[in-house]
FIKOLZA-1660 file (N, C-alpha, C; in steps of 0.1 Angstrom, whole numbers, plus 5000, padded with zeros to 4 digits):
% residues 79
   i   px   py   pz ch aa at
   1 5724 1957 5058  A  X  N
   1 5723 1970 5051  A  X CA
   1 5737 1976 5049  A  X  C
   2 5738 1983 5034  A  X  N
   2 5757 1986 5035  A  X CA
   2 5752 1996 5037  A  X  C
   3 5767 2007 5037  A  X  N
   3 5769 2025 5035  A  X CA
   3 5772 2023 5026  A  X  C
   4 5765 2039 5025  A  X  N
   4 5768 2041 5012  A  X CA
   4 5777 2043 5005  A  X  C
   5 5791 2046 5013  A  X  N
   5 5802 2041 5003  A  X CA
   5 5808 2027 5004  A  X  C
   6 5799 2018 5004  A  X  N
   6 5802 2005 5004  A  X CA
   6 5791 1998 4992  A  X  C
   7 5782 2002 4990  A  X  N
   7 5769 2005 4978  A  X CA
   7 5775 2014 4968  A  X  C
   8 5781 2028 4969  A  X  N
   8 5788 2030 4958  A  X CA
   8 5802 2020 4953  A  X  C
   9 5810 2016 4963  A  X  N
   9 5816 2007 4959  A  X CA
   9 5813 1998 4947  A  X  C
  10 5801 1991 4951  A  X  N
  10 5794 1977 4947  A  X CA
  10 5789 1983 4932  A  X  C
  11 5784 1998 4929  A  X  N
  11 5779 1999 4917  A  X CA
  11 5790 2008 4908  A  X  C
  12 5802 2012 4914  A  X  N
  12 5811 2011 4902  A  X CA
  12 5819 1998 4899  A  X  C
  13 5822 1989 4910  A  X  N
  13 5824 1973 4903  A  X CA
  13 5819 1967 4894  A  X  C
  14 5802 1972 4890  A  X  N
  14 5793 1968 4881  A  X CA
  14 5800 1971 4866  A  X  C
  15 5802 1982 4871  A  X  N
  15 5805 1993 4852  A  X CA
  15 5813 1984 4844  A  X  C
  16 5816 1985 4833  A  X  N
  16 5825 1980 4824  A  X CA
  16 5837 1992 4824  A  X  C
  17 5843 1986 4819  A  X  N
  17 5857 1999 4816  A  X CA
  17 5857 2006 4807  A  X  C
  18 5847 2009 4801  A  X  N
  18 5843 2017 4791  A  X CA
  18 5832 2029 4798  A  X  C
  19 5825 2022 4805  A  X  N
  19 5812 2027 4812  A  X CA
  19 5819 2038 4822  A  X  C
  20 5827 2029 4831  A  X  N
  20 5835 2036 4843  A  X CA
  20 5848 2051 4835  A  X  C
  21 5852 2048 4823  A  X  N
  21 5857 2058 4820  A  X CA
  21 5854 2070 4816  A  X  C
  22 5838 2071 4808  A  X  N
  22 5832 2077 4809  A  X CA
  22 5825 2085 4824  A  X  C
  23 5825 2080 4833  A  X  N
  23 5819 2083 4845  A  X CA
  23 5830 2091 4848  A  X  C
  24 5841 2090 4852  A  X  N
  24 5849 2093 4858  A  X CA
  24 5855 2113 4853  A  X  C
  25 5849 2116 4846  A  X  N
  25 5849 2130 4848  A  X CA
  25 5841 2137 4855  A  X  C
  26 5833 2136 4857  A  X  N
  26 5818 2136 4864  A  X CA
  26 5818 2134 4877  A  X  C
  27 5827 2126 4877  A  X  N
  27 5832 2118 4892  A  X CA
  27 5838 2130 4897  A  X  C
  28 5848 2132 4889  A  X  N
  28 5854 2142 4895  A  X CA
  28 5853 2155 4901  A  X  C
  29 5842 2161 4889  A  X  N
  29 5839 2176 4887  A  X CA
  29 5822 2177 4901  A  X  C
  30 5823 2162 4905  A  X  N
  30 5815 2160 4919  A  X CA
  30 5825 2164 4933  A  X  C
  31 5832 2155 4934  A  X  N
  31 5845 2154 4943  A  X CA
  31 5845 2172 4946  A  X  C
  32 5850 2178 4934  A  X  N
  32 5857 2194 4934  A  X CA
  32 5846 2203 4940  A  X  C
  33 5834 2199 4937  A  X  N
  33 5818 2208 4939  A  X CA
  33 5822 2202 4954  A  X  C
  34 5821 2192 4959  A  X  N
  34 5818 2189 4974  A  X CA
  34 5828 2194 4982  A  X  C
  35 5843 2199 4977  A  X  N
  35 5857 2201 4984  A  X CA
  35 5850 2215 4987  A  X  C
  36 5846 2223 4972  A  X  N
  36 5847 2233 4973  A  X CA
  36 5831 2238 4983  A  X  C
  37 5826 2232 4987  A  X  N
  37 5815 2232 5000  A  X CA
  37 5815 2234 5012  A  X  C
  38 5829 2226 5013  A  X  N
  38 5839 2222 5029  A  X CA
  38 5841 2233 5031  A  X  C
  39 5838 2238 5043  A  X  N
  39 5852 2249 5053  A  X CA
  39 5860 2241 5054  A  X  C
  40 5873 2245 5051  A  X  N
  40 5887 2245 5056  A  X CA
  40 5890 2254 5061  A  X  C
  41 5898 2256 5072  A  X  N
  41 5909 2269 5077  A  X CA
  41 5915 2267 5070  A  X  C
  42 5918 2284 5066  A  X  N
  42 5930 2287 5059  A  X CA
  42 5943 2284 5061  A  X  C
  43 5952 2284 5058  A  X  N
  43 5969 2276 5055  A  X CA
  43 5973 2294 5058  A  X  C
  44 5983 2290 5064  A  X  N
  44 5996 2302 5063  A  X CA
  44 5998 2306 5052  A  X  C
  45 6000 2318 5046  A  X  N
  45 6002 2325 5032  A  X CA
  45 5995 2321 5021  A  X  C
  46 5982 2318 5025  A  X  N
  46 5972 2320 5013  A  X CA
  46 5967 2333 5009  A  X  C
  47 5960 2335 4999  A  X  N
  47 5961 2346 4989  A  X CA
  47 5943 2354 4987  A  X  C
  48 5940 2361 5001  A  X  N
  48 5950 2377 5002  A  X CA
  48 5945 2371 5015  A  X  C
  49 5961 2376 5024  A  X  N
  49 5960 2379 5039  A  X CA
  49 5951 2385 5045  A  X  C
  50 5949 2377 5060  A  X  N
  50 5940 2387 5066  A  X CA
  50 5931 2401 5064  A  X  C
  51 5948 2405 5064  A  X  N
  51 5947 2422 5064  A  X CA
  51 5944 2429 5051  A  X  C
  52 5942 2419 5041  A  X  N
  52 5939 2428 5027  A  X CA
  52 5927 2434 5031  A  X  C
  53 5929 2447 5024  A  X  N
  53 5914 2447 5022  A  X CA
  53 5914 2462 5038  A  X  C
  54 5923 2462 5046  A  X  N
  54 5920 2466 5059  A  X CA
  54 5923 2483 5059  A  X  C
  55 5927 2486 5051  A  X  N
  55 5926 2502 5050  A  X CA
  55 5919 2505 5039  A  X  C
  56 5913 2523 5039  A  X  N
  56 5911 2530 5025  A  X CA
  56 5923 2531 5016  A  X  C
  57 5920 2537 5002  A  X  N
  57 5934 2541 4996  A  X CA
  57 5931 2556 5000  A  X  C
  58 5940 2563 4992  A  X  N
  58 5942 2577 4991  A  X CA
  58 5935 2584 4985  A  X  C
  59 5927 2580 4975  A  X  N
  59 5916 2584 4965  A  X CA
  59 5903 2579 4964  A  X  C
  60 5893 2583 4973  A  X  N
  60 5881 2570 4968  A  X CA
  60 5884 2569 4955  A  X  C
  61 5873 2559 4955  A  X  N
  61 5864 2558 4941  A  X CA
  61 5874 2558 4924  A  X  C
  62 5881 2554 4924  A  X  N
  62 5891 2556 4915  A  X CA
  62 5884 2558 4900  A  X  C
  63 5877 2548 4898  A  X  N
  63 5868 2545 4886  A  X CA
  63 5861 2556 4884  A  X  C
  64 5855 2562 4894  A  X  N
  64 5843 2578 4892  A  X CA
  64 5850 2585 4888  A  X  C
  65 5863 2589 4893  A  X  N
  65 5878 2597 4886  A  X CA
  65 5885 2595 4876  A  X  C
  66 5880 2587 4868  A  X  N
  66 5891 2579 4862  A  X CA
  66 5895 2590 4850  A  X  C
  67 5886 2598 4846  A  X  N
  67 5888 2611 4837  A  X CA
  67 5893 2618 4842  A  X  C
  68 5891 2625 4855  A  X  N
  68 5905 2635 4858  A  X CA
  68 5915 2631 4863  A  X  C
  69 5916 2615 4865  A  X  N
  69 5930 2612 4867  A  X CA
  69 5939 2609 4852  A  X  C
  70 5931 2606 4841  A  X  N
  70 5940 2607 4832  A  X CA
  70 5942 2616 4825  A  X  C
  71 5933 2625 4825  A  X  N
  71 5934 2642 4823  A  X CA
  71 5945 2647 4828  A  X  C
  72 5949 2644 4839  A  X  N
  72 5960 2650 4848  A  X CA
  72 5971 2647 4841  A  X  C
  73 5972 2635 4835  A  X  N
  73 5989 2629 4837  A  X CA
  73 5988 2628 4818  A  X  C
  74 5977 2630 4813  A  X  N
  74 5981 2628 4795  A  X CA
  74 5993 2637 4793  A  X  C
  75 6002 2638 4785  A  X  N
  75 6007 2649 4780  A  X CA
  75 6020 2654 4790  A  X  C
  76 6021 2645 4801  A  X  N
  76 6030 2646 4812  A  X CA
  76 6041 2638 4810  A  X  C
  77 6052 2648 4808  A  X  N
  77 6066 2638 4805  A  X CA
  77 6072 2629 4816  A  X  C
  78 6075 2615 4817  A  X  N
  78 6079 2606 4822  A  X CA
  78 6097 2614 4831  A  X  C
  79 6094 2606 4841  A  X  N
  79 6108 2611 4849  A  X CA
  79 6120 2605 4847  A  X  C
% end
């Protein structure tokens, strides 16, 4: 009995090089789907640290405001 990456082996040997080049995007866009499945721990300075995210700002809700915040500053000369 093989594994099965020893049976996948055996039936891309089969393909022609026409067949197999065709496959091989597919192949790949498999590969990225299964990476992207894995837990990995995170790497040192990947993007956003820990702590994003770890306080409020100064204004909830920015977006529910977004008219009196630009109400406020239309018409307001630059420093």
């Amino acid at each position: 009995m093989s594994t099965p990456r020893e049976e996948l082996h055996a039936l891309i040997d089969s393909l022609s090089d026409s067949a197999a080049a065709e496959l091989l995007p597919e192949l790949r866009l498999l590969r990225l789907q299964a990476e992207a499945r894995t837990e990995r721990p995170r790497k040192a300075g990947t993007w956003p640290p820990s702590w994003f995210g770890a306080v409020e700002g100064s204004r909830p809700d920015l977006s529910a405001h977004i008219d009196e915040i630009l109400g406020a500053e239309f018409g307001r000369r630059s420093k």
